[in-house]
Residue frames as qw, qx, qy, qz and C-alpha x, y, z in Angstrom:
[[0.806, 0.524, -0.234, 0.144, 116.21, 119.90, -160.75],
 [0.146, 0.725, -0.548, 0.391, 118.91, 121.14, -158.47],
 [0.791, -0.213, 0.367, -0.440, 117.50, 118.30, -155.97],
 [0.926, 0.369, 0.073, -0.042, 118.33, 115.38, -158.62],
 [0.621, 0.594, -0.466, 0.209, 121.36, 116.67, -159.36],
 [0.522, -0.571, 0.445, -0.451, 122.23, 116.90, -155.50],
 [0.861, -0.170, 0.385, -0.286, 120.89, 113.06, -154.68],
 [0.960, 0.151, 0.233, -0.034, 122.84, 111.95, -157.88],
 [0.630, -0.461, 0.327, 0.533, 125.79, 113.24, -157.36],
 [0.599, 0.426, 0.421, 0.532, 125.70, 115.28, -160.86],
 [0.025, -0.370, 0.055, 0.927, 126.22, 119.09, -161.95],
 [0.164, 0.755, 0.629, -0.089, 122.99, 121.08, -162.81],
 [0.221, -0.362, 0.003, 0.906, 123.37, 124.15, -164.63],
 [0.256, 0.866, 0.430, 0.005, 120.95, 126.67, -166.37],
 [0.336, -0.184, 0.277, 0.881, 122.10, 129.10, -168.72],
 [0.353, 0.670, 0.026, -0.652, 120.55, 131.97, -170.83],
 [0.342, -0.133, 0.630, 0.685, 120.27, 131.57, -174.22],
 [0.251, 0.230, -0.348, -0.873, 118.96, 133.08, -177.39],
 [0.627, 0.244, 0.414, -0.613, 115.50, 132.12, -178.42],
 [0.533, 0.200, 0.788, 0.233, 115.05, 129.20, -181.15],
 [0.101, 0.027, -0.521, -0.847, 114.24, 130.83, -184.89],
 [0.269, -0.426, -0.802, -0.321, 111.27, 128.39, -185.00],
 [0.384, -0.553, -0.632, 0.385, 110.15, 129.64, -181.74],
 [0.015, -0.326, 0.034, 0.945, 110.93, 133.56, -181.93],
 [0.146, -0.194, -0.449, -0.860, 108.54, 133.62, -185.09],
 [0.285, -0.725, -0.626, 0.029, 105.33, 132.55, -182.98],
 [0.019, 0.608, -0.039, 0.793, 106.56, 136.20, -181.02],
 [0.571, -0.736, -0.227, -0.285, 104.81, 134.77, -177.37],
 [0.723, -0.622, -0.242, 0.176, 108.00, 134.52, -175.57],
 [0.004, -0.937, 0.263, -0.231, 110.62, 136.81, -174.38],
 [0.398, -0.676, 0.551, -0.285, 112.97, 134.58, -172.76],
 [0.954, 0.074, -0.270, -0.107, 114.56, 131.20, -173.29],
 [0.307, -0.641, 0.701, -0.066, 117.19, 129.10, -170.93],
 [0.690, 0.255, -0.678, 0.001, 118.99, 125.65, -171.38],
 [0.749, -0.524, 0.315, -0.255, 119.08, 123.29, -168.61],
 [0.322, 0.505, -0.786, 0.152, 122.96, 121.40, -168.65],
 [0.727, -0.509, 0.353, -0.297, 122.78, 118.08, -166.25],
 [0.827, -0.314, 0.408, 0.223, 126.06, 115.97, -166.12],
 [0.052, -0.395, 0.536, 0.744, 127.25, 117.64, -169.24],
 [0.254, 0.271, 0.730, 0.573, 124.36, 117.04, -171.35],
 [0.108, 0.252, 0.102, -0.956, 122.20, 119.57, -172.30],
 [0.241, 0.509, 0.826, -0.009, 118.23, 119.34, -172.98],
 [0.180, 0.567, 0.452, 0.664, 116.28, 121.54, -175.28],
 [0.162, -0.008, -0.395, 0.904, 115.46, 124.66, -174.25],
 [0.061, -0.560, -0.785, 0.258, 112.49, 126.07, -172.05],
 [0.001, 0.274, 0.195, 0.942, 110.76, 129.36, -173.03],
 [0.231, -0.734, -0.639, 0.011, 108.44, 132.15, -171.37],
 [0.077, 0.903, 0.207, 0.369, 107.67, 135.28, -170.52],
 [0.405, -0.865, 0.242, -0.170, 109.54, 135.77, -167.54],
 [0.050, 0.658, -0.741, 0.123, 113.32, 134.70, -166.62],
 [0.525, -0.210, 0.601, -0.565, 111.69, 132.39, -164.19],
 [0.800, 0.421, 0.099, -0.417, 109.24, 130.79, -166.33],
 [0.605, 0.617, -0.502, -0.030, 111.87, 129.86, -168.85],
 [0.158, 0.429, -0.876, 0.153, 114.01, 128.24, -166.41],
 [0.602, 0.028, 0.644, -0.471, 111.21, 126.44, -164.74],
 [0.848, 0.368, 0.091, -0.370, 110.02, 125.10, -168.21],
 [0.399, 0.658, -0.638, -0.042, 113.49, 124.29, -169.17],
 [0.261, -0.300, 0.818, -0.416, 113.85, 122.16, -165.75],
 [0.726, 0.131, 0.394, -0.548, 110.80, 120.32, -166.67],
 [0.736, 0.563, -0.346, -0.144, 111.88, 119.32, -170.19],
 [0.167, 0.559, -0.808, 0.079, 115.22, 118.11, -168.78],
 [0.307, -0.244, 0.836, -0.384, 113.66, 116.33, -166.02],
 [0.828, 0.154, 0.420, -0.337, 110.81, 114.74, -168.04],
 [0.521, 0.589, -0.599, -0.150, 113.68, 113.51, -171.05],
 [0.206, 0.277, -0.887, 0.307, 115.69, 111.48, -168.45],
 [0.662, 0.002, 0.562, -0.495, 112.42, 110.10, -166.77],
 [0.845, 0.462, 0.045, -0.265, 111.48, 109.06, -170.52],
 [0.491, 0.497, -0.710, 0.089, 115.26, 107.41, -171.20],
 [0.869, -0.368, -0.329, -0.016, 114.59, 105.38, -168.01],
 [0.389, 0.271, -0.538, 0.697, 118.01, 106.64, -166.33],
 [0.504, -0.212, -0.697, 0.463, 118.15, 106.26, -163.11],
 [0.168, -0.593, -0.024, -0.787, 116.31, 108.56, -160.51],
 [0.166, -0.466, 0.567, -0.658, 116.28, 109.27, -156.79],
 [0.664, -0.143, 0.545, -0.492, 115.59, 106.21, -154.76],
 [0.739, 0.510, -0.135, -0.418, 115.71, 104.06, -157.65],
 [0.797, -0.117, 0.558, 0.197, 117.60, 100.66, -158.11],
 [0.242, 0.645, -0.495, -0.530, 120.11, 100.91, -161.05]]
């Protein structure tokens, strides 16, 4: 993610953040982060480890903005 933001000239940030109600009641994950790129923010990612969470968070962000069609490395606008 930090690669994307790089090539397109945007800010990438990951934050902690409390675990989703809906989510906490299932109990499987210990850990949830938000993933911020260009000032929007994409749902958060969740898992067991710190890691995990931000890796799942990055994944969401980056498969949103594939699915809105915006614009991505190497790509004709």
């Amino acid at each position: 993610m930090f690669e994307y933001g790089a090539i397109m000239k945007v800010k990438v940030e990951f934050r902690e953040v409390a675990i989703a109600p809906s989510i906490r009641q299932a109990g499987q994950f210990s850990f949830a982060c938000e993933c911020e790129v260009a000032g929007k923010r994409y749902p958060q990612g969740v898992g067991n480890t710190k890691k995990k969470a931000k890796t799942e968070a990055a994944r969401i962000a980056m498969d949103t903005i594939l699915e809105q069609g915006l614009p991505v490395a190497g790509e004709q606008p």
